[in-house]
C-alpha positions as CSV (number, residue, x, y, z in Angstrom):
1,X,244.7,-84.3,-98.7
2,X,244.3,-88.0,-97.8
3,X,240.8,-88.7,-96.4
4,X,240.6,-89.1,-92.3
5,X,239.5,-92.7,-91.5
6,X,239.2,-94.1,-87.7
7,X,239.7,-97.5,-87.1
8,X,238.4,-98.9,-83.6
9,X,239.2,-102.3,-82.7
10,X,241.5,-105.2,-82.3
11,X,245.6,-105.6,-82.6
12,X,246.2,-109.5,-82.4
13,X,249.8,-111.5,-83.5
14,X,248.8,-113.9,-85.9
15,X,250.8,-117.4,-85.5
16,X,250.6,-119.5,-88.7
17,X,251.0,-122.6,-89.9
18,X,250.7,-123.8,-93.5
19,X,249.1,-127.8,-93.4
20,X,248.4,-129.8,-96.4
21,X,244.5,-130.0,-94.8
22,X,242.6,-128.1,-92.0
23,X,242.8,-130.7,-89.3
24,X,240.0,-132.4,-87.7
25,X,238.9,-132.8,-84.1
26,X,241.6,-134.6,-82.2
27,X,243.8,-134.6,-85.4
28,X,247.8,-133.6,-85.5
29,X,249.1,-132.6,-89.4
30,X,252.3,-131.8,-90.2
31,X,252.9,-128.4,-91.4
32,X,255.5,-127.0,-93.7
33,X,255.7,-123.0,-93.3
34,X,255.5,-121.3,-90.0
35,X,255.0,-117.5,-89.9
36,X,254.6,-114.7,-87.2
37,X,252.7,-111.7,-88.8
38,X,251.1,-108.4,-87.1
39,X,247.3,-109.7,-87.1
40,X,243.9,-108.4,-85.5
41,X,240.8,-107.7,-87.4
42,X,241.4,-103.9,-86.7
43,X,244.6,-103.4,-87.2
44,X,244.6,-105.5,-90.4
45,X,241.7,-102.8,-91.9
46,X,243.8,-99.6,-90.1
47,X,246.8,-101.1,-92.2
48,X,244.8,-101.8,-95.4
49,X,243.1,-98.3,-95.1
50,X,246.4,-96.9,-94.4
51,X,247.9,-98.6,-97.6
52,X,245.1,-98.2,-100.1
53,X,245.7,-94.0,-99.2
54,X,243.6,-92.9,-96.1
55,X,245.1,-91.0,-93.6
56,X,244.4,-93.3,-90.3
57,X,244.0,-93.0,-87.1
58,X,243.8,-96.6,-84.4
59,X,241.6,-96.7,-81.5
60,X,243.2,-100.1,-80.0
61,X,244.7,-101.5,-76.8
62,X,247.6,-104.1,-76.7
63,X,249.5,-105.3,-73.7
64,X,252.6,-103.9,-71.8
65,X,254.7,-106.4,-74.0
66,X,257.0,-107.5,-76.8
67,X,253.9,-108.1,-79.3
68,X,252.3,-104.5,-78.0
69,X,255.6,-102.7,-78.4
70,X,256.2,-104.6,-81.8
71,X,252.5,-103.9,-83.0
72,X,252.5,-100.3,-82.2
73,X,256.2,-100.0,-83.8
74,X,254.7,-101.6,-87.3
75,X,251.6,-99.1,-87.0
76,X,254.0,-96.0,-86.9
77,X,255.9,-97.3,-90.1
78,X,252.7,-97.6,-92.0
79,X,252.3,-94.0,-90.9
80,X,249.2,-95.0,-89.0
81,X,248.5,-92.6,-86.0
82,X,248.8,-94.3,-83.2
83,X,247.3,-91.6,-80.1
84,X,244.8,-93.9,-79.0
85,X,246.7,-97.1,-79.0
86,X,246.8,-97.9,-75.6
87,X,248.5,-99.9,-73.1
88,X,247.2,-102.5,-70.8
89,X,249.1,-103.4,-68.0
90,X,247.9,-106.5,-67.0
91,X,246.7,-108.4,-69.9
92,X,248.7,-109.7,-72.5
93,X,248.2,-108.7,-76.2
94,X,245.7,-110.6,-78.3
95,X,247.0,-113.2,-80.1
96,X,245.6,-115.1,-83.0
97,X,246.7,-119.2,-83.8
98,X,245.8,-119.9,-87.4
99,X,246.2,-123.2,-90.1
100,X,246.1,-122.5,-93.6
101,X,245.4,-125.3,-95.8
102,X,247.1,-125.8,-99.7
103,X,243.8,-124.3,-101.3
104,X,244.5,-120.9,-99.4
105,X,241.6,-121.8,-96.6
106,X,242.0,-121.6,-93.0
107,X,241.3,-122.3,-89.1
108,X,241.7,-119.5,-86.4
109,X,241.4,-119.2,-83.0
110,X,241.9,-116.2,-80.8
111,X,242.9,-115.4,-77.3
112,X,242.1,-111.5,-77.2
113,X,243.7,-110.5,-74.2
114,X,243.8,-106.5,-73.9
115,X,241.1,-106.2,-76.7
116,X,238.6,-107.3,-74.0
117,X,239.7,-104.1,-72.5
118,X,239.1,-101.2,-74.7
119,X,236.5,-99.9,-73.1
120,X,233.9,-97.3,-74.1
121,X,235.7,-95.0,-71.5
122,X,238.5,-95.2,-74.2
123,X,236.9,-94.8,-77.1
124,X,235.1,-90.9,-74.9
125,X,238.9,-90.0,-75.0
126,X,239.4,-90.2,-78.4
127,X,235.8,-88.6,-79.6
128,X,237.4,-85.3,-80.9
129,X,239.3,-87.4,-83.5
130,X,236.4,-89.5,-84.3
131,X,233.8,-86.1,-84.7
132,X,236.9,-85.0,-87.5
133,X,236.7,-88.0,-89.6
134,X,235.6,-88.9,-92.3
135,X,234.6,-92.4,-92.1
136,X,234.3,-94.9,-88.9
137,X,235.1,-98.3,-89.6
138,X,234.8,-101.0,-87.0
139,X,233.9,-104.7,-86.1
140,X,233.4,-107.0,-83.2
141,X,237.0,-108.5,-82.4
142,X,236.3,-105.4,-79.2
143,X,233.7,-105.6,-76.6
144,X,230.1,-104.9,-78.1
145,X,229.6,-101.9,-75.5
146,X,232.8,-100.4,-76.8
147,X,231.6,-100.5,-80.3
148,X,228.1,-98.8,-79.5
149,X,230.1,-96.1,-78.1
150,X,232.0,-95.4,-81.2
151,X,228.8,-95.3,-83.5
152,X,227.4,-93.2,-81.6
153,X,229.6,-90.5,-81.7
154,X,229.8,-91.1,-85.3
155,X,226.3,-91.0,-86.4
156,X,225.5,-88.1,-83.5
157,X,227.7,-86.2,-86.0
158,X,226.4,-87.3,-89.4
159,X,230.2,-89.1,-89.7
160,X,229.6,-92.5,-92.1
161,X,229.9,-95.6,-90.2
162,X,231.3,-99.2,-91.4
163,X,230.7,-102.0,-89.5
164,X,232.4,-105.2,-90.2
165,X,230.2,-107.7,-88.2
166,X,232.7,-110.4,-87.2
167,X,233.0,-112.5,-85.7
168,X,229.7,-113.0,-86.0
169,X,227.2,-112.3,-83.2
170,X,223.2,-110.9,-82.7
171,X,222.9,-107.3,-82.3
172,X,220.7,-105.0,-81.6
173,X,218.4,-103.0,-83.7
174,X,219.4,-99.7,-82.5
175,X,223.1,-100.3,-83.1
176,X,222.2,-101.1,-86.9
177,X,220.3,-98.2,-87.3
178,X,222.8,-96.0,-87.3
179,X,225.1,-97.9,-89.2
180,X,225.4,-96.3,-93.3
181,X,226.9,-99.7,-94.1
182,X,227.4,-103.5,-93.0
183,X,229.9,-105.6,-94.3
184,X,228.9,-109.0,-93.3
185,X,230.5,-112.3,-95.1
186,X,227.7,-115.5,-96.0
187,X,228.2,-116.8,-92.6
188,X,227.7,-113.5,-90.9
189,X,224.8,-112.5,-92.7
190,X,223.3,-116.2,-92.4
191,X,223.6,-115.5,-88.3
192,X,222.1,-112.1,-88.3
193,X,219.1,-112.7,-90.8
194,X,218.0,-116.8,-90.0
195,X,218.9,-117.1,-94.2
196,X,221.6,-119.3,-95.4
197,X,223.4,-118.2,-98.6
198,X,223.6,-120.3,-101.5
199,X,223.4,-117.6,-104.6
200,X,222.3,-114.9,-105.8
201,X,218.5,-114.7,-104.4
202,X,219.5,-115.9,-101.4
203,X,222.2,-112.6,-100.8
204,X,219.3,-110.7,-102.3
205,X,216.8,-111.6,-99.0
206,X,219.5,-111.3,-96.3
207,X,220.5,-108.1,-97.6
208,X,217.1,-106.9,-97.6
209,X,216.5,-108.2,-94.2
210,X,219.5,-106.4,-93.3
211,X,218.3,-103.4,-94.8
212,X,215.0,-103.3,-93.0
213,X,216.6,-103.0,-89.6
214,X,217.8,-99.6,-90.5
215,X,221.1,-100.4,-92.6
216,X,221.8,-97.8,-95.2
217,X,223.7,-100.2,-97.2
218,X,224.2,-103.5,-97.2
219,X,227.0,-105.1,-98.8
220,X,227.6,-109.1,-98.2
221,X,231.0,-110.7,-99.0
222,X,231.0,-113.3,-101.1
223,X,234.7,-114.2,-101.8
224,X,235.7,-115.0,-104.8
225,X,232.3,-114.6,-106.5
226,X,233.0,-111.1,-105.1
227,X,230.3,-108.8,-102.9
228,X,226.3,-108.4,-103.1
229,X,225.6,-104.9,-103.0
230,X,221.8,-103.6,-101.8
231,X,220.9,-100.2,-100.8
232,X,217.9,-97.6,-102.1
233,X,219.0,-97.3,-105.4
234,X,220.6,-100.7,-106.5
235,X,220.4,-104.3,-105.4
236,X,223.1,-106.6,-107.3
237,X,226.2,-109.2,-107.3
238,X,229.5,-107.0,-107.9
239,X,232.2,-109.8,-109.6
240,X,235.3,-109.8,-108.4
241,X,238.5,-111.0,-110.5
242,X,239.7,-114.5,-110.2
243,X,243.2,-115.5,-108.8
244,X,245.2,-118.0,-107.7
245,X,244.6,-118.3,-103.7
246,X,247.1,-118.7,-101.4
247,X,246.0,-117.2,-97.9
248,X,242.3,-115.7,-97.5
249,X,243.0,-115.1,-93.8
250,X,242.7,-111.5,-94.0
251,X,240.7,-110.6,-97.1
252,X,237.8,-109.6,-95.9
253,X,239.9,-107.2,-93.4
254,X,241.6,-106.1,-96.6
255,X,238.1,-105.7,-98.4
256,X,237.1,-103.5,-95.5
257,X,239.9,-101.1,-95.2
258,X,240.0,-100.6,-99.0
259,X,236.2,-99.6,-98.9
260,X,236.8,-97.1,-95.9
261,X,239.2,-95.2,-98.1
262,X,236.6,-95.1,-101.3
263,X,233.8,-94.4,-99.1
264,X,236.0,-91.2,-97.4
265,X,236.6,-90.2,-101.1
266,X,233.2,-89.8,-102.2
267,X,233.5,-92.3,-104.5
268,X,229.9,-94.0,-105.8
269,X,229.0,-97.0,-103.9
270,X,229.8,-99.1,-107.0
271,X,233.1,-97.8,-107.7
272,X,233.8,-98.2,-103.8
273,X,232.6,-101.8,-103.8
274,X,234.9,-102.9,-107.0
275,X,237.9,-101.0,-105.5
276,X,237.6,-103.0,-102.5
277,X,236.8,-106.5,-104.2
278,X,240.1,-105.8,-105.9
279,X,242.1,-105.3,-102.8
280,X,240.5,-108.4,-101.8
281,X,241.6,-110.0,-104.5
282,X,245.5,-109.2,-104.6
283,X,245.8,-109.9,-100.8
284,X,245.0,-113.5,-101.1
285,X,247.5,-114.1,-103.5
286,X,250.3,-113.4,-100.4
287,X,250.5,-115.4,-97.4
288,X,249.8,-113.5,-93.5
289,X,247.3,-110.7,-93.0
290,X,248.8,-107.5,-93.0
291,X,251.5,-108.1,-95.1
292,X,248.9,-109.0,-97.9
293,X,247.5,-105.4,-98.1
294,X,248.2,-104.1,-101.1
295,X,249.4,-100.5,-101.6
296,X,247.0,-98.2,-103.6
297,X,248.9,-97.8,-106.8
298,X,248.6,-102.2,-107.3
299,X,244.8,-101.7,-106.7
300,X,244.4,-98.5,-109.1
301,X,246.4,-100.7,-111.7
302,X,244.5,-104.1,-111.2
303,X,241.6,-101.7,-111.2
304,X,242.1,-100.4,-115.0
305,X,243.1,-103.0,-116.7
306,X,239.9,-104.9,-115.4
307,X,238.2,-102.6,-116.4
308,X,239.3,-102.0,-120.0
């Protein structure tokens, strides 16, 4: 039996653009490649969750249009449950423009249209799913009220909660609390903690900081240095492999969905965290978000032979 995962959050179309260089303010490049992939920081962990073996279920709201119907379609063929996708009728879906540079970094902005309108009403409709999980993963791509809902109903039933804190933002104290892990990237963590990460000891503090607002676990993204890991029992920097980058738009997405699944498997923290770096890993080697999830057999494989 495939582990029960929800995802709650956002379903964006991701317009990019491959440029030579990020521009600058007030600057037009040139771009080669233009692609149109299924986006959104939620829907990009429901499909890498989906992919890496959980069986998933999508708390999300698009618009009554081509990119809803077209999202919706592509969560069905990952086998993704789609119940609780719903339909807004009078915003658009979100959409997400993004330049990708030759060294595999990028640029994003967002318009989130009917994200802004998954309320926490929404989220009370979908609660018996949620109590029957096994894992709640979410971030911040949804209204902040909407999210508090969710971890609520998780944690008031012992249910492990991940938050993926992006974008960035403060947050309260009693929302962390009942998070069992945060997933923050250096950035992320710098914004939430006041400490700016430039190695090893400087993940170490953040994470602690983290931790003393009532974090179970704290794990900070690191890309391709891989992810700091600091809970009770263990405080260190977990490698991850090194690869050629071509697109790192969704890899922390990927990195989160991947996690969900190892987490909803019981797996140790450690194993979890390495299982996910290599998802990571793989997806930036393909260009678009979604379409770089990996499927769980290239992870496993990746997996032991970096390991033997």
């Amino acid at each position: 039996m495939k582990p029960k995962i929800i995802v709650v959050g956002s379903s964006n179309t991701d317009m990019v653009v491959k440029t030579s260089h990020l521009p600058g303010p007030g600057e037009t490049v040139i771009g080669g490649e233009f692609i149109t992939a299924a986006g959104g920081k939620g829907a990009n962990q429901a499909v890498a969750a989906a992919r890496a073996g959980g069986d998933v279920y999508f708390v999300a709201k698009v618009g009554d249009d081509h990119f809803g119907k077209s999202a919706i379609d592509g969560f069905k063929k990952e086998k993704i449950k789609t119940d609780y996708v719903y339909t807004d009728k009078k915003l658009p879906s979100g959409v997400a423009l993004i330049v990708v540079d030759e060294k595999g970094e990028n640029a994003i902005a967002v318009a989130p249209g009917a994200n802004s309108r998954l309320s926490p009403n929404d989220i009370k409709k979908a609660q018996k799913v949620i109590k029957s999980a096994k894992v709640l993963l979410v971030q911040l791509e949804i209204p902040l009220q909407t999210v508090i809902e969710a971890v609520n109903i998780a944690s008031s039933c012992g249910i492990k909660t991940i938050l993926n804190p992006a974008p960035a933002m403060p947050l309260p104290d009693e929302l962390l609390s009942k998070i069992s892990i945060i997933t923050p990237n250096e950035i992320e963590a710098e914004i939430l903690t006041g400490i700016k990460i430039v190695d090893e000891q400087t993940a170490k503090s953040a994470a602690i900081t983290l931790k003393k607002k009532g974090v179970d676990t704290v794990i900070i993204t690191l890309g391709e240095k891989g992810a700091y890991l600091h809970n009770e029992d263990t405080s260190k920097l977990i490698p991850s492999i090194k690869v050629k980058a071509v697109d790192t738009t969704a890899a922390g997405d990927i990195f989160n969905g991947a996690l969900a699944v190892s987490i909803a498997e019981e797996k140790q923290i450690i194993q979890a965290v390495r299982f996910a770096n290599i998802a990571a890993a793989i997806s930036v080697t393909k260009i678009g978000a979604q379409p770089s999830a990996p499927k769980r057999n290239q992870i496993l494989r990746l997996l032991n032979q970096t390991a033997n």
